[in-house]
N, C-alpha and C positions, 0 to 999 in steps of 0.2 A: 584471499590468498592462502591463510591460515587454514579453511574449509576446502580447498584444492587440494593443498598437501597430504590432507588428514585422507583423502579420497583414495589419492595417489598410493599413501601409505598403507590401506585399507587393500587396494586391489593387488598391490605386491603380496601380501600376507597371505591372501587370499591361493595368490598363485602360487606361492612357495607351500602353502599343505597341501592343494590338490595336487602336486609334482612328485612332492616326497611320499603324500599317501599312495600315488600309483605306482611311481615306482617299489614301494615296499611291496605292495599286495601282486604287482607284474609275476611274479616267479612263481605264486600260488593259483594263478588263473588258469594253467593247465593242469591242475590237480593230479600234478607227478610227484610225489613223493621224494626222486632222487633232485629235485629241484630246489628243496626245502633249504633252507639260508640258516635255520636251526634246526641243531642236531636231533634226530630223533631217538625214541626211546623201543630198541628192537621188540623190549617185550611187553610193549604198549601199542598194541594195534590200534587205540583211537586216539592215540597222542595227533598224527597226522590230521585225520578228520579233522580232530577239536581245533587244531590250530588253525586250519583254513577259514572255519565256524567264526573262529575271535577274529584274525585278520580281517574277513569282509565286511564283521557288523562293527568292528572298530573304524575300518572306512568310511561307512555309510553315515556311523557317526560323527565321523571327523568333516565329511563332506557337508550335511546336514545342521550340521551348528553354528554355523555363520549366520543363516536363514533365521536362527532365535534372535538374532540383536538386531535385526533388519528394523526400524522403525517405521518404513512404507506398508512392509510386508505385514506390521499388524496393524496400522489405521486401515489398508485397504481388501486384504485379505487376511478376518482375522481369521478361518475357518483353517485355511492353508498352515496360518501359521501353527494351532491348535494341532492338525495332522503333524505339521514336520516336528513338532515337537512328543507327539506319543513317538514316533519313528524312533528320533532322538534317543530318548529314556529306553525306549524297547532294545535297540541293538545293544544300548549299553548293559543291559541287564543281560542279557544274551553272551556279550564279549566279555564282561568282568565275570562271568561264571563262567566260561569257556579257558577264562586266559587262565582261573584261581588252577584251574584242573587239569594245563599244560603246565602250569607255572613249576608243579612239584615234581615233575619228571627232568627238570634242566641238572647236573651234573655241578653247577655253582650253586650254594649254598647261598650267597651273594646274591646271584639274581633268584633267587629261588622267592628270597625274603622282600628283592625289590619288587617283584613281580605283585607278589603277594598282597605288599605293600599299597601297591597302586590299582590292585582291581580291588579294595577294600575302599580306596578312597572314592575311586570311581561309584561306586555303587552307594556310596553318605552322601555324597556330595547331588548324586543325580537322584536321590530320593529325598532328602531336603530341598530340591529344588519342585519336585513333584507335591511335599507336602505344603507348601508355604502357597502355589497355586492353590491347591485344594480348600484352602483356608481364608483364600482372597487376595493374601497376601504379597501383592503387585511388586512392592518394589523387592521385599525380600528374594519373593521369585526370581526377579533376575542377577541379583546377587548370586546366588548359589549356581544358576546354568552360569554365571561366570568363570564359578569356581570350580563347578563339573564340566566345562568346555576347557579351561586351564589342565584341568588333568586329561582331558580326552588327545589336549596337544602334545603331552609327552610324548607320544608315537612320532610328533615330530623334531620337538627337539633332543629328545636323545638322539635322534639320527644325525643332528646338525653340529651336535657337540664333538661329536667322534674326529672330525677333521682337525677340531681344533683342538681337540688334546692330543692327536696326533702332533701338531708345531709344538706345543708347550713342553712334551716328552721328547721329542728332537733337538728344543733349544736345551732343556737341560741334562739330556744323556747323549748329546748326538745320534749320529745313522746308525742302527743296529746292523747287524750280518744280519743274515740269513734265517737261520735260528731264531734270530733276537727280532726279527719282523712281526713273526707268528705271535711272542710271547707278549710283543708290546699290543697288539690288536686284543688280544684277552684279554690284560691287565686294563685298556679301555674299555673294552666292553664289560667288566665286572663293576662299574660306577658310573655308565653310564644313563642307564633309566633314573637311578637317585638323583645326578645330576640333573636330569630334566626334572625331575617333580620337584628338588628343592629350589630350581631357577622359575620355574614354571608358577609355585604360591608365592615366591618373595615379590616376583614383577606384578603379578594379578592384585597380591593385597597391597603391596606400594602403592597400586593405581586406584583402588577402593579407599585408600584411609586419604590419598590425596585426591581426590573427585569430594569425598566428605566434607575435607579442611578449605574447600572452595567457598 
């Protein structure tokens, strides 16, 4: 029963990134510029490019890393597994150098630094996990794609936090006007990536020091 759940709970998870990662990337797949969800930078003509660059390879990796923790996938395919995981590391390397170098054109200082923040992480975290293969090092291995798969879900739970610091900033300011609509969706969106990466390592290593203490 316990092993049902765990499946059950496995394949929500699973559905709930590939939803949020398409719908994030939907708006970038006609590569229109006036479609763009962030603001762009007039007198940065590859801000656009760059950003599409980070969106799709951040998908690919977001899609892609599920496929690491697969247990079938490496007793019976370990060759596949091998490939989905250069993919993995590549796009990552790809999107945290794309995102570092949209990241410093945002108009928030705040996400400027969160941004920053998290293609820094993204890029230890998926190169520790690359070196510790290299070295043999099996289990450490997938500790770290844990921890660089954790930061790769940011893209989804900051998206998922936003509703609900939407309710928390209603119950304790009430309904805004008009005005105050606008002011309250920035003031979310300026702590929302933090929010995802500080929720994001406290649940992944909560679940590493207790998987340990078993």
């Amino acid at each position: 029963m316990e092993r049902k759940k765990g499946t059950i709970g496995k394949i929500l998870l699973i559905a709930v990134i590939v939803i949020v990662g398409l719908v994030a990337a939907a708006p970038y797949a006609t590569l229109d510029p006036a479609l763009s969800r962030i603001k762009l930078d007039p007198g940065y003509p590859l801000h656009y490019p760059l950003l599409v660059i980070h969106i799709f390879t951040a998908l690919i990796a977001l899609l892609t890393g599920p496929f690491q923790f697969s247990e079938r996938l490496r007793q019976t395919r370990m060759s596949l597994h091998r490939l989905l995981g250069k993919v993995y590391l590549a796009t990552i390397l790809i999107s945290s150098v794309t995102g570092l170098a949209v990241a410093f054109h945002d108009a928030s200082f705040t996400k400027q630094m969160a941004f920053v923040t998290l293609s820094a992480l993204w890029l230890l975290t998926a190169w520790r996990g690359y070196q510790t293969i290299r070295k043999g090092d099996v289990a450490g291995h997938r500790v770290w794609m844990m921890r660089s798969y954790g930061i790769t879900l940011v893209a989804v739970t900051a998206r998922l936090v936003v509703p609900v610091c939407i309710l928390f900033y209603l119950a304790a300011k009430g309904l805004p006007g008009t005005d105050g609509i606008a002011q309250m969706i920035d003031a979310i969106l300026q702590v929302n990536i933090w929010l995802g990466i500080i929720l994001n390592m406290v649940i992944l290593e909560w679940s590493l020091i207790r998987k340990a203490n078993r």
